[in-house]
DSSP file (Angstrom, degrees, kcal/mol; ACC not computed):
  #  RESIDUE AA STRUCTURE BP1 BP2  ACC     N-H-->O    O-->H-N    N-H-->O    O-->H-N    TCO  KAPPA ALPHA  PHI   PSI    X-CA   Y-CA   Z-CA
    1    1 A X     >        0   0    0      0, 0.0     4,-0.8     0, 0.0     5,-0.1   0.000 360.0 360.0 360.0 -52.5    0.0    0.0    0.0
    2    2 A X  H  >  +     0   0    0      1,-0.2     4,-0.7     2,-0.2     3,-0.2   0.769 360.0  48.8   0.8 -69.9    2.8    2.0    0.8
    3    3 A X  H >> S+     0   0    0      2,-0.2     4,-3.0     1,-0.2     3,-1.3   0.968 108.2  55.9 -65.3 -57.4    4.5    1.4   -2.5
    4    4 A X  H 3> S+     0   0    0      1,-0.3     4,-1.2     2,-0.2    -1,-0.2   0.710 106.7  55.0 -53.4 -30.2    1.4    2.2   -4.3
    5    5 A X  H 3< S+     0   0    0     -4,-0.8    -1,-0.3    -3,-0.2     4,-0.3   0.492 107.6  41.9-102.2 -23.7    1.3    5.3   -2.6
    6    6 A X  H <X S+     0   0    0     -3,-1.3     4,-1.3    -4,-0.7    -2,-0.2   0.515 103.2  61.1  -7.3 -67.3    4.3    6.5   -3.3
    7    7 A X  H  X S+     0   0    0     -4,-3.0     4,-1.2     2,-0.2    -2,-0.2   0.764 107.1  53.5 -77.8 -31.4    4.6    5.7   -6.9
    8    8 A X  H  X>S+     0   0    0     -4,-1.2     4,-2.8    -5,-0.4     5,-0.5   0.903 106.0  48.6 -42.0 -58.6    1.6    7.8   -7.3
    9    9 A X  H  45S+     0   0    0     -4,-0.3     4,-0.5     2,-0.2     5,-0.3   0.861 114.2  49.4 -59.5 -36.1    3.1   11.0   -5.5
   10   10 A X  H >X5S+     0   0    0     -4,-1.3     4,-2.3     3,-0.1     3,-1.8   0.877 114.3  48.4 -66.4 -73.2    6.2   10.4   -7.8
   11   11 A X  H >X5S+     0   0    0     -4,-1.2     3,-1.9     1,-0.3     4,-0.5   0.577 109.5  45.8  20.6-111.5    3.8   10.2  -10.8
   12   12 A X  H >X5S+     0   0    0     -4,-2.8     4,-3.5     1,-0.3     3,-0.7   0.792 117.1  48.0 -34.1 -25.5    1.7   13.2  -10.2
   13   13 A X  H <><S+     0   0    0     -3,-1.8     4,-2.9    -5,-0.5    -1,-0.3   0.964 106.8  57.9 -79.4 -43.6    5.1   15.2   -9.5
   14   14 A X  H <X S+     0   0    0     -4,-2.3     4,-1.0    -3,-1.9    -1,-0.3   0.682 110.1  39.4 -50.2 -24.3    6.3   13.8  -12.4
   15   15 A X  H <X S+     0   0    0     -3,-0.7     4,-1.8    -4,-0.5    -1,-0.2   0.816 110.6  58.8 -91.9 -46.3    3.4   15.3  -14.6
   16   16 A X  H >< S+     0   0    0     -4,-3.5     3,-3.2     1,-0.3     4,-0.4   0.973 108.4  44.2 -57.5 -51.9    3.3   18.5  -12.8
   17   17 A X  H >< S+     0   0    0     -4,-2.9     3,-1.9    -5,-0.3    -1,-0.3   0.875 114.9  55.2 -35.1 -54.5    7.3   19.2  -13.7
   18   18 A X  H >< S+     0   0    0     -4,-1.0     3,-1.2     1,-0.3    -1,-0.3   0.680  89.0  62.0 -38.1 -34.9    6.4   18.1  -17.1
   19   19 A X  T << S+     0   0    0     -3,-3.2    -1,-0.3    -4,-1.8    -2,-0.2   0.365 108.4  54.3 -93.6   3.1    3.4   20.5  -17.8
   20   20 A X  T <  S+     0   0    0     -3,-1.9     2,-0.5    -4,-0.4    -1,-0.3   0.219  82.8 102.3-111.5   7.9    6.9   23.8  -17.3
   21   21 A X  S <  S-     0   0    0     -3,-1.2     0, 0.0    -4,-0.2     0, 0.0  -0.873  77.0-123.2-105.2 138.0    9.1   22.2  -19.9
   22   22 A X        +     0   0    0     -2,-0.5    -2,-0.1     1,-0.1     3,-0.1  -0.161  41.2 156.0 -31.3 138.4    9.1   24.1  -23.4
   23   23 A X        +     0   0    0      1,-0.2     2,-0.3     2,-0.0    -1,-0.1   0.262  40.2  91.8-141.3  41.3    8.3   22.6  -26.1
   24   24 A X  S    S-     0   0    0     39,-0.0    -1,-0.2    34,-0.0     2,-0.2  -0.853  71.5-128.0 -89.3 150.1    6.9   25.2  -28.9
   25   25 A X        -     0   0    0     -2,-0.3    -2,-0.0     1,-0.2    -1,-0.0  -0.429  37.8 -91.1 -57.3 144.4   10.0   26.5  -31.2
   26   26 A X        -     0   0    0     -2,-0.2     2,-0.5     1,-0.1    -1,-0.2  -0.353  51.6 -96.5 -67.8 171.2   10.1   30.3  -31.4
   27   27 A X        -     0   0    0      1,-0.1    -1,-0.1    -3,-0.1    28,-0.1  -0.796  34.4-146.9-118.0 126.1    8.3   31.8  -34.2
   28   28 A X        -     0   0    0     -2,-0.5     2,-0.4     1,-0.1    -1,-0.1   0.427  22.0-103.4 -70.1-148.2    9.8   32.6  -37.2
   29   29 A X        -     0   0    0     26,-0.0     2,-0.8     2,-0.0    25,-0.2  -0.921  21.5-135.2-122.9 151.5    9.0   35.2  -39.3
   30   30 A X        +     0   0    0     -2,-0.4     3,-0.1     1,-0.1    56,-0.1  -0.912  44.4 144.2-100.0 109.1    7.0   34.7  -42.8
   31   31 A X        +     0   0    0     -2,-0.8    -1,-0.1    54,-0.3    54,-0.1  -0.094  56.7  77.1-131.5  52.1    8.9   36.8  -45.5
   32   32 A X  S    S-     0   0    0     52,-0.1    55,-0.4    53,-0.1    56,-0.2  -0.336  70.5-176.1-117.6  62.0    8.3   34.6  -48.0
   33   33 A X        -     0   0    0      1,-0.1     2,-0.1    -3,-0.1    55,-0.1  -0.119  34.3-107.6 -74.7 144.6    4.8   35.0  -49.0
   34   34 A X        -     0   0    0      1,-0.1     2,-1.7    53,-0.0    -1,-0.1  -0.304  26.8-129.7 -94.5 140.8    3.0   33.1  -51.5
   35   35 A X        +     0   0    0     67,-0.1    70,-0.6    -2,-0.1     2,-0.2  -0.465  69.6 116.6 -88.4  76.3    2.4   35.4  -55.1
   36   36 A X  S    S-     0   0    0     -2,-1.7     2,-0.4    68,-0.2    68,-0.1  -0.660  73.2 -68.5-118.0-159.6   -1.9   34.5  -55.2
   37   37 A X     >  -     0   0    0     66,-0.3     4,-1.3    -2,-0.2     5,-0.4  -0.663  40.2-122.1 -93.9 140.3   -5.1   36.2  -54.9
   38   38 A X  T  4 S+     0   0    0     -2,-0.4    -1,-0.1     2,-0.2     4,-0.1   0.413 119.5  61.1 -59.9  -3.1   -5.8   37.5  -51.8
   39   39 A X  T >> S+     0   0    0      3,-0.1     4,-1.6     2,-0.1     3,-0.8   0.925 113.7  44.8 -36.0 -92.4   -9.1   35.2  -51.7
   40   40 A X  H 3> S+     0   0    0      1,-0.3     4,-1.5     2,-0.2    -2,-0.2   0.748 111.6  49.6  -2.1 -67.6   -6.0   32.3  -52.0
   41   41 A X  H 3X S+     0   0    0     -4,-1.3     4,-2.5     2,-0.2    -1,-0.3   0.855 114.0  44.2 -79.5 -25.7   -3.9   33.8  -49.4
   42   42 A X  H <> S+     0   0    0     -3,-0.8     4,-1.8    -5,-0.4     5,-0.3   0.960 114.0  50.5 -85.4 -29.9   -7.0   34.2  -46.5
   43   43 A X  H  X S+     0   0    0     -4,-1.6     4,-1.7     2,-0.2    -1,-0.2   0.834 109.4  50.4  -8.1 -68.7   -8.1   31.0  -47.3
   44   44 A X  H  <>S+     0   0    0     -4,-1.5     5,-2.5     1,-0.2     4,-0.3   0.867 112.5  47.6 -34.4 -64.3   -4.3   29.8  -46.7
   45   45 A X  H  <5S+     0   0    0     -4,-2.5    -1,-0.2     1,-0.2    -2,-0.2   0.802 114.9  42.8 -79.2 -27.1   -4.0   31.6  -43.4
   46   46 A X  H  <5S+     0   0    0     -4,-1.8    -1,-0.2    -5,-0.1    -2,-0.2   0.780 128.7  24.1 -73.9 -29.8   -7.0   30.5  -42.0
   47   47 A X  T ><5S+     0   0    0     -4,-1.7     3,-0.6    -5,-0.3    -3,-0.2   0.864 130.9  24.7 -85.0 -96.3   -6.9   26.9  -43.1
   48   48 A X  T >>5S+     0   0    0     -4,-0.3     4,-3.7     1,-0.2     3,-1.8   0.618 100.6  72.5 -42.8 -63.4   -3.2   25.9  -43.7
   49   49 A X  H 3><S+     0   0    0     -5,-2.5     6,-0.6     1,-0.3     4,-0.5   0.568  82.2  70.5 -43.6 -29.7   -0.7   28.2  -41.6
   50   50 A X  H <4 S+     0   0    0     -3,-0.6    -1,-0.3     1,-0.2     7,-0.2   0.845 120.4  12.3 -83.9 -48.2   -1.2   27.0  -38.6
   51   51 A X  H <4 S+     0   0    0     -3,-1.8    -2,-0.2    -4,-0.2    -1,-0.2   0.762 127.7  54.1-109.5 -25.7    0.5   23.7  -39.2
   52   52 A X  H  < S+     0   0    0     -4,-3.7    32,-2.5    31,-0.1    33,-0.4   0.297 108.1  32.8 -90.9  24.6    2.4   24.5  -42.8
   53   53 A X  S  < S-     0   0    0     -4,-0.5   -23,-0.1    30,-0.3    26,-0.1  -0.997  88.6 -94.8-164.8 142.5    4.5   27.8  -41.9
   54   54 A X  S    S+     0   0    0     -2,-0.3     2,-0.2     1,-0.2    -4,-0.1   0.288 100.9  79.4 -52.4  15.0    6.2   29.2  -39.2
   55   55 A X        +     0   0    0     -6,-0.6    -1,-0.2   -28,-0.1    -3,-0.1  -0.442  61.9 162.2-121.3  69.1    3.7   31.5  -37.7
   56   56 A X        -     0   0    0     -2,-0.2     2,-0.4    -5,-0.1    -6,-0.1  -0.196  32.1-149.6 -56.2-176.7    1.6   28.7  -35.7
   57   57 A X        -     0   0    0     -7,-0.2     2,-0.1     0, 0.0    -2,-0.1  -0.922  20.8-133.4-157.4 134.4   -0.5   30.0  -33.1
   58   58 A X        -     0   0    0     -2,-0.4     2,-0.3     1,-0.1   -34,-0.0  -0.545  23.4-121.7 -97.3 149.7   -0.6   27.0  -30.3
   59   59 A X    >   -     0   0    0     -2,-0.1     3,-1.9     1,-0.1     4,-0.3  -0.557  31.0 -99.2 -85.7 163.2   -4.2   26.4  -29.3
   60   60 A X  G >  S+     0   0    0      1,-0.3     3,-0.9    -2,-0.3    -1,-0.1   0.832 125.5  54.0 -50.9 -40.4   -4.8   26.9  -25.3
   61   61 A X  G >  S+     0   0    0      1,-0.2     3,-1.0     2,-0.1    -1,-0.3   0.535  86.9  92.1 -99.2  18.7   -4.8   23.5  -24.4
   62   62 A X  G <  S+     0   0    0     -3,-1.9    -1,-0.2     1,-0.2     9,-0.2   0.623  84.5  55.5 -33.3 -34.6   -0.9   23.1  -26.3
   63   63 A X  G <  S+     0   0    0     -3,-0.9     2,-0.6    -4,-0.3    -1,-0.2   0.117  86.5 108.7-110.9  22.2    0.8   23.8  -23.1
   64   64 A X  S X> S-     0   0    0     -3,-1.0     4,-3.7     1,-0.1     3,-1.5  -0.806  83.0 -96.9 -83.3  98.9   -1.4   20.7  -21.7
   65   65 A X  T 34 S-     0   0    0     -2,-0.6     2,-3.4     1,-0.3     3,-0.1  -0.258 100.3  -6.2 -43.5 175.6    1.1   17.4  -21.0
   66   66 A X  T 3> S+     0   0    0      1,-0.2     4,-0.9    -3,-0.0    -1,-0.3  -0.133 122.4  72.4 -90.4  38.9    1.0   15.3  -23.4
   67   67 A X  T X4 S+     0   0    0     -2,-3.4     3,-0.9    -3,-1.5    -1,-0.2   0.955  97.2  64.0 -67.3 -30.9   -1.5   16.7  -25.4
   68   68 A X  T >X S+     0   0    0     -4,-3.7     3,-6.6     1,-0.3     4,-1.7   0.948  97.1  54.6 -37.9 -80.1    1.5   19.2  -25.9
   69   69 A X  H 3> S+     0   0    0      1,-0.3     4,-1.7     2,-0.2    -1,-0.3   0.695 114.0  38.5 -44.5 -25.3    4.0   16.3  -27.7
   70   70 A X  H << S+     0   0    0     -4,-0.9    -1,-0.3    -3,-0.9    -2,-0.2   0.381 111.4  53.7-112.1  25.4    1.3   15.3  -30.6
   71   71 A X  H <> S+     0   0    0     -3,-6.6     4,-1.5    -9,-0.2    -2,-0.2   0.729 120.9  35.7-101.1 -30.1    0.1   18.8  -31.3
   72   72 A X  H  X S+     0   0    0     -4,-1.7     4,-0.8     2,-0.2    -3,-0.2   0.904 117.4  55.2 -59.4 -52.6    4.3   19.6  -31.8
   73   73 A X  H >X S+     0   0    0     -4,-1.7     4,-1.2    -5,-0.2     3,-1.1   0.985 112.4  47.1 -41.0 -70.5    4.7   16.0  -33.4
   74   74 A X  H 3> S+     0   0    0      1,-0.3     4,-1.6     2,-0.2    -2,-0.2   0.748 110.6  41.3 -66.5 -23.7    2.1   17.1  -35.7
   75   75 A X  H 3X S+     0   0    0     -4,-1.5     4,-1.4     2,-0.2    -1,-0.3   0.701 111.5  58.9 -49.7 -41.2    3.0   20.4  -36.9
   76   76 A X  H XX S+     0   0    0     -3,-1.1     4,-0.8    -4,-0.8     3,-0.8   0.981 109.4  47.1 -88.7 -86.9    6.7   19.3  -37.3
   77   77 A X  H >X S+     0   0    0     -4,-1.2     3,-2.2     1,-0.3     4,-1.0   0.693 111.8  48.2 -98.0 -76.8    5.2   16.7  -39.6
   78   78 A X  H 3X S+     0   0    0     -4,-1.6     4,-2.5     1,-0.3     3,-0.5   0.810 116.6  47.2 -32.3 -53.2    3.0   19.4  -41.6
   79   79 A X  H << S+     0   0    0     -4,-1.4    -1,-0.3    -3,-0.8    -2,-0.3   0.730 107.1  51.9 -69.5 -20.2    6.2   21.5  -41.8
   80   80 A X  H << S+     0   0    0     -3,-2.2    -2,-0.2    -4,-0.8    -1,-0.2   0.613 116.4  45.1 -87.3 -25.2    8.3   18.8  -42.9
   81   81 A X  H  < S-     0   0    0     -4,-1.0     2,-0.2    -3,-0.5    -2,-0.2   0.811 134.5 -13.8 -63.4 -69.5    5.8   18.2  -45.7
   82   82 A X     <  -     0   0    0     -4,-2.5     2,-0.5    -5,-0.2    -1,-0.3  -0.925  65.6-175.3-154.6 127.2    5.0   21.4  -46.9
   83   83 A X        -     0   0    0     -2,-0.2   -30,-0.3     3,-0.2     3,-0.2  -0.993  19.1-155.7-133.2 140.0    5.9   24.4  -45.2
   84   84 A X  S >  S+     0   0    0    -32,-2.5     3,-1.2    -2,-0.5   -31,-0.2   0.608  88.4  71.3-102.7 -23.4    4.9   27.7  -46.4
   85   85 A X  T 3  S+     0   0    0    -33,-0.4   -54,-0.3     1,-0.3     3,-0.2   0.874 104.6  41.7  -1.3 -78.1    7.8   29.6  -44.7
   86   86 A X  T 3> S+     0   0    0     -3,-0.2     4,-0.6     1,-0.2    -1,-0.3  -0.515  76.2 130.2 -92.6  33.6   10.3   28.0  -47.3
   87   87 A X  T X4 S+     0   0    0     -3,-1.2     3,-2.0   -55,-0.4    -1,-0.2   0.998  72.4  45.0 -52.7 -59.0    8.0   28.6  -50.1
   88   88 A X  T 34 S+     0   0    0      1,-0.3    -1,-0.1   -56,-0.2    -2,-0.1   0.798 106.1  66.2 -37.8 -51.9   10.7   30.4  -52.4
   89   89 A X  T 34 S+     0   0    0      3,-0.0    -1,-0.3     2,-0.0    -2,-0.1   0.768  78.0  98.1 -65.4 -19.7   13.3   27.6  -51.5
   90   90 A X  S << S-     0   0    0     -3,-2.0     2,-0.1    -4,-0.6     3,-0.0  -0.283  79.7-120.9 -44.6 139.7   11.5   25.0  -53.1
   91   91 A X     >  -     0   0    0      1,-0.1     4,-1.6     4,-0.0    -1,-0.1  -0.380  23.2-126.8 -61.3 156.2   12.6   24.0  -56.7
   92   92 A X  H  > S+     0   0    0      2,-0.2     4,-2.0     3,-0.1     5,-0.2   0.875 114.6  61.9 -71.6 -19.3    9.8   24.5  -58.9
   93   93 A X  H  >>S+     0   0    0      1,-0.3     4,-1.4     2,-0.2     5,-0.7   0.999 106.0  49.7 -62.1 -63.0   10.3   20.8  -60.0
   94   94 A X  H >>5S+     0   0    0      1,-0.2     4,-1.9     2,-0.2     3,-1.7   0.817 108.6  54.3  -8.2 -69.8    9.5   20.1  -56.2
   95   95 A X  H 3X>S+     0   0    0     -4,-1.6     5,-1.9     1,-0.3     4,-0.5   0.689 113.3  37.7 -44.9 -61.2    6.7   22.2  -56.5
   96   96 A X  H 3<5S+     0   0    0     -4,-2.0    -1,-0.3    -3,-0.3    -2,-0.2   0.050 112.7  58.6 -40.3 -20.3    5.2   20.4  -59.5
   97   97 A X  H <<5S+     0   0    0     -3,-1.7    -2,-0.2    -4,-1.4    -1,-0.2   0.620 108.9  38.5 -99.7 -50.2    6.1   17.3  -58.3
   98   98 A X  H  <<S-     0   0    0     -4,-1.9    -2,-0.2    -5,-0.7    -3,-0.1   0.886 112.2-111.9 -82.1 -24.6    4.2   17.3  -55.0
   99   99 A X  T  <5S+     0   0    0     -4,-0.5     2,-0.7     1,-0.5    -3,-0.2   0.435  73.9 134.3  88.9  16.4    1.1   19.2  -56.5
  100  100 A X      < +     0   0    0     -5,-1.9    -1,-0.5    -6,-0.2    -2,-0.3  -0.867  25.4 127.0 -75.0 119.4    1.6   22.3  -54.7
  101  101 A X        -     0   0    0     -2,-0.7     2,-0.3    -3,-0.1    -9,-0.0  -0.832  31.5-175.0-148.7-173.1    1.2   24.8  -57.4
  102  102 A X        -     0   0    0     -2,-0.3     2,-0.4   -67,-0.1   -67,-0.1  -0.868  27.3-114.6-169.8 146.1   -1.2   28.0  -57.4
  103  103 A X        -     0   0    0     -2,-0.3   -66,-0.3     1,-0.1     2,-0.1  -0.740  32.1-121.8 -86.8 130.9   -1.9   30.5  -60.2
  104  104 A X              0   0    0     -2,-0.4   -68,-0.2   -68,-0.1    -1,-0.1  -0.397 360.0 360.0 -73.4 167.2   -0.9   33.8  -59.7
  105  105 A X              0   0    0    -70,-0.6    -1,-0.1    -2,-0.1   -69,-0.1   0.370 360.0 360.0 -93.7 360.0   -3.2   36.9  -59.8
């Protein structure tokens, strides 16, 4: 009982430290901006940014253990995919390739 009792108190202590430890990346800057129609681009930012570009914006419950680690996992993932950041650094072949492409205005 003891034991039980115990390994619970580590536990809980264990969560609370957890719930102080970073883990968003700082947030870059977007100055690479996509050339479309500004229909296109609000679209973009409402839908898309959050997980494909450096300007996320962490929902409230982000900085919640361990919801934290698969809302990071999954962003990371998004970004690793397509990131809207790094548009410009893409080859176009890339571009073309993946099916990202957009008409300009």
């Amino acid at each position: 009982m003891k034991k039980k009792f115990l390994f619970s108190i580590a536990a809980v202590i264990t969560i609370l430290i957890l719930q102080f430890l970073p883990l968003h990346p700082p947030q870059g800057k977007n100055q690479n901006e996509i050339q479309t129609s500004n229909e296109v681009k609000k679209i973009l930012n409402q839908s898309c940014y959050d997980c494909h570009s450096d300007l996320t914006l962490w929902p409230w419950y982000s900085k919640i253990f361990p919801i934290n680690f698969y809302l990071y996992r999954h962003v990371e993932e998004g970004k690793m995919e397509l990131n809207f950041s790094e548009w410009e650094l893409l080859s176009k072949k890339k571009i073309y390739k993946r099916g990202f492409y957009f008409r300009s205005s």
